[in-house]
C-alpha positions as CSV (number, residue, x, y, z in Angstrom):
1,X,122.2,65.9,121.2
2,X,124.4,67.2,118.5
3,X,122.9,69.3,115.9
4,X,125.0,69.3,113.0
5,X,124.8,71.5,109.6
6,X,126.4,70.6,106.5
7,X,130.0,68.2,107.8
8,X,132.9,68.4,105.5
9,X,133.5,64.3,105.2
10,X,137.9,63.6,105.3
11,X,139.7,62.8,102.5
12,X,139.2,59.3,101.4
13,X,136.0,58.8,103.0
14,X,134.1,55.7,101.3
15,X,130.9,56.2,102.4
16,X,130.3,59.6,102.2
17,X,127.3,61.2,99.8
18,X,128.2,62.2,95.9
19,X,126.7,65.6,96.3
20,X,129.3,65.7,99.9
21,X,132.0,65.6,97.5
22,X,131.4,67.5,95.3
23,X,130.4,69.8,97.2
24,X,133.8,69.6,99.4
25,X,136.1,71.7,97.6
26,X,133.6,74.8,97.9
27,X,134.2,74.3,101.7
28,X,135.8,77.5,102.4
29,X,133.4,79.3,101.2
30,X,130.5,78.1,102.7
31,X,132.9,78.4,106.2
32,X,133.5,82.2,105.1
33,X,129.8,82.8,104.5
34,X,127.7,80.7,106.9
35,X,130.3,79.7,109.8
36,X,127.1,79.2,112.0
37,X,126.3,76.1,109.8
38,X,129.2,73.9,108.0
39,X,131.8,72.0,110.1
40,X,134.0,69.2,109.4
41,X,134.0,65.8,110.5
42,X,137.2,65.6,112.3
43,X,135.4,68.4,115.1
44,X,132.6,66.8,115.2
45,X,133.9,64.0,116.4
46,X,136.4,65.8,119.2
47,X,133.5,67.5,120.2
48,X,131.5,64.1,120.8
49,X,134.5,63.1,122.6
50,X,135.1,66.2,124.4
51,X,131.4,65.7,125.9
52,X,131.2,62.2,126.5
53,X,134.8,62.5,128.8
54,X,133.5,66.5,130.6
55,X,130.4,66.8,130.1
56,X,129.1,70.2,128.3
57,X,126.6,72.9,130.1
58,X,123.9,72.5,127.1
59,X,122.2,69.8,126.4
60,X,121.8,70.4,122.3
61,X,124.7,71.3,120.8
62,X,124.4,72.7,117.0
63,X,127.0,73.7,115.0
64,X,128.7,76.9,116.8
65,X,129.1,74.7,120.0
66,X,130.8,71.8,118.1
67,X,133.2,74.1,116.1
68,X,134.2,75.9,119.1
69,X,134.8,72.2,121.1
70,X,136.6,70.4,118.5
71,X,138.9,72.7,118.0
């Protein structure tokens, strides 16, 4: 199970919320000050990848485990 925190959507995204975009350009920021919660869309989805090809040792990941496997 992934266990997301706040997900940066990509540039261009259509469906993503209003208050997502707006509040996308304070990204780095929220990154510098609460890395243990924010991530971006584009490692969320290697990560899902990542696990569904090797498998992963826990079975709920949240947002510490996803950064560091979609990198």
């Amino acid at each position: 199970m992934f266990r997301p925190g706040y997900i940066k959507p990509i540039k261009g995204l259509k469906n993503a919320y209003k208050v997502s975009k707006v509040l996308s350009p304070f990204y780095p920021i929220f990154e510098k000050l609460f890395p243990k919660y924010v991530g971006t869309l584009e490692e969320l989805g290697n990560s899902m990848i990542y696990v569904t090809l090797n498998g992963y040792e826990k079975k709920i990941l949240d947002c510490v485990d996803i950064r560091r496997i979609g990198k």
